[in-house]
C-alpha positions in Angstrom: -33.7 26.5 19.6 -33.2 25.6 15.6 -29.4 26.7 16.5 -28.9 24.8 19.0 -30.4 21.6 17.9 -28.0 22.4 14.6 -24.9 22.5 16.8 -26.4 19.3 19.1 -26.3 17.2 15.2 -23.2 18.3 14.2 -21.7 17.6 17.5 -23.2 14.2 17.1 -21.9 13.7 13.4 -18.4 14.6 14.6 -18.1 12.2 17.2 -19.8 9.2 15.3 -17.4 9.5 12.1 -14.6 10.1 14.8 -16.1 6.9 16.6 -15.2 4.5 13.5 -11.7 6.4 12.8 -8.6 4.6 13.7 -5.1 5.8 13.9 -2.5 4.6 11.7 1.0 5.2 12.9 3.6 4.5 10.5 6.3 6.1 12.2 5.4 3.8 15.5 4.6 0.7 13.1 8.0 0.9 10.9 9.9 0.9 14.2 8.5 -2.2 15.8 8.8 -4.6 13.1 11.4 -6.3 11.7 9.6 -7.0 8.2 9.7 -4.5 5.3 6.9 -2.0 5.2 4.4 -1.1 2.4 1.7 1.4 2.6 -1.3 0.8 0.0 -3.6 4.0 -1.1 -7.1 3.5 -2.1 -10.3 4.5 -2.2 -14.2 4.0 -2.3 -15.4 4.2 -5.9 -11.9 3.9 -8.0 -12.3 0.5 -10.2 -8.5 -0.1 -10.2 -8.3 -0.1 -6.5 -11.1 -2.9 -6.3 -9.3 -4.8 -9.0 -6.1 -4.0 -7.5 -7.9 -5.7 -3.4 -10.1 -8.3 -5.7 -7.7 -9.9 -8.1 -4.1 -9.0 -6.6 -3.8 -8.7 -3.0 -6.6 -11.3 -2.8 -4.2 -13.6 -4.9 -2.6 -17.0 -2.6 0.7 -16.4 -3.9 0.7 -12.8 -3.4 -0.9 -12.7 0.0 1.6 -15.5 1.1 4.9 -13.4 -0.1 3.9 -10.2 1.7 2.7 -12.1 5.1 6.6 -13.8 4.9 7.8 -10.4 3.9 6.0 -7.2 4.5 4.0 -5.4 6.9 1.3 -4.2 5.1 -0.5 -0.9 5.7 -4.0 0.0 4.2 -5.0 3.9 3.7 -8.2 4.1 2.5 -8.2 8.2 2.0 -11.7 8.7 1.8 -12.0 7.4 5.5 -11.7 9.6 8.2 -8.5 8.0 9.8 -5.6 9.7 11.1 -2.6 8.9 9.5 1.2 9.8 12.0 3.8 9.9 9.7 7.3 11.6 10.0 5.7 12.9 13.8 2.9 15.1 11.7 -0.5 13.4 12.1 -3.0 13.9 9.4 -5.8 12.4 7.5 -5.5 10.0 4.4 -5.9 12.5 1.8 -3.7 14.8 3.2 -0.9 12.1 3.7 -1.0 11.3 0.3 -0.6 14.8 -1.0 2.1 15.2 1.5 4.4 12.2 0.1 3.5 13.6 -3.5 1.8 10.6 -4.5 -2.7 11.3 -4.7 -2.9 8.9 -7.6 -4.9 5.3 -6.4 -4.2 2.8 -6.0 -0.1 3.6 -5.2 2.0 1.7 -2.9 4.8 3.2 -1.3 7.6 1.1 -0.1 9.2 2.5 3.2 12.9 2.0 4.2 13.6 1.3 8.2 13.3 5.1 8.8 10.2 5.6 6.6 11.3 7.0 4.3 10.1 6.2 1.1 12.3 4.4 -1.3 10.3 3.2 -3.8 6.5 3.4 -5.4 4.6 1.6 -8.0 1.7 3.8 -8.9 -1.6 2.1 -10.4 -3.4 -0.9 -11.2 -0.9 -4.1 -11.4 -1.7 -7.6 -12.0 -0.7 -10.6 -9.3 2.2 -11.3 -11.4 3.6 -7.6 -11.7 2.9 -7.4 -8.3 4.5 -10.3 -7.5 7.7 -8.9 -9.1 7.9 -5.8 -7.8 7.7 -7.3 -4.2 10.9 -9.2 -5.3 12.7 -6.6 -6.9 12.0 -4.2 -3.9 13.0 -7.3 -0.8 15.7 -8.8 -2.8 17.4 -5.1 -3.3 17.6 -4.7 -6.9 16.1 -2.2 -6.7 19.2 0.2 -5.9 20.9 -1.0 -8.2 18.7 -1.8 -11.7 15.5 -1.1 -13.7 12.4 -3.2 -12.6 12.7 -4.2 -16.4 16.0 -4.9 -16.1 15.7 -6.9 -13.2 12.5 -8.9 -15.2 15.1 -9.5 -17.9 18.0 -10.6 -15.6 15.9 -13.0 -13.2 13.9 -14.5 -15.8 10.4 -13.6 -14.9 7.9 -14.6 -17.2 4.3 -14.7 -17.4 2.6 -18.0 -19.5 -0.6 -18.2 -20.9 -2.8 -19.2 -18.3 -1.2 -15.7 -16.3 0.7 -18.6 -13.6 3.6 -16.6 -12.0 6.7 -18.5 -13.5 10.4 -17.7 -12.1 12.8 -19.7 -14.2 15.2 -19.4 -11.9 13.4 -22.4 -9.9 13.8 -24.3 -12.8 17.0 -24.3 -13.4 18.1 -25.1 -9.8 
């Protein structure tokens, strides 16, 4: 009777935490949109990932640039979701093992097949952020450094941390 009543919770357990899963197709969602793609990594209990959703991705600017540009995709690995990517479906942890990048917060950048062509790896500020969503849509990034593209576009960061592109100003 103990057994079975075991079994009967377990059961239970298995289909509740499959009840709030979700399935995240990346290989269905890069092919139906016309926008660039970004995948973002996180999970519960890692401080740079909250500062990362609090301060960054909660930032206007920020927000605004990758709603005009980018699809966005949010893993969070210690979920039970099932992540489809290159036809193999797995869960978050798993995917991000699988693409060689288990470090949080990380956002991969996916080309039109989704394949990954480009990752920035860890905490970054709205402005950094900013700039790497720029070098990565603009293109530069096939052809120079993020620093070098910093350097070459005139990105600069003032005092009170307000996202400056001196290429505005001298239009």
């Amino acid at each position: 009777m103990l057994k079975l009543f075991i079994l009967s919770f377990m059961a239970l357990l298995t289909f509740e935490s499959n009840l709030f899963s979700k399935t995240i197709n990346i290989d269905e969602i890069v092919k139906n949109t016309n926008k660039e793609v970004i995948v973002y990594l996180h999970k519960i209990g890692c401080s740079y990932c909250n500062s990362m959703e609090e301060f960054t991705l909660d930032d206007d600017i920020v927000k605004e640039y990758i709603q005009e540009h980018y699809k966005f995709i949010s893993i969070n690995v210690s979920l039970e979701d099932r992540i489809i990517y290159k036809g193999k479906e797995t869960g978050g942890k798993c995917f991000a093992k699988d693409v060689g990048y288990a470090f949080y917060p990380a956002v991969l950048f996916l080309d039109r097949d989704a394949k990954i062509k480009y990752v920035s790896l860890g905490y970054k500020d709205e402005f950094e952020f900013l700039v790497i969503l720029k070098y990565i849509y603009e293109g530069f990034y096939k052809d120079i450094s993020l620093d070098e593209f910093k350097e070459k576009e005139g990105f600069t960061k003032d005092i009170d941390s307000e996202i400056t592109d001196k290429r505005k100003d001298a239009r």
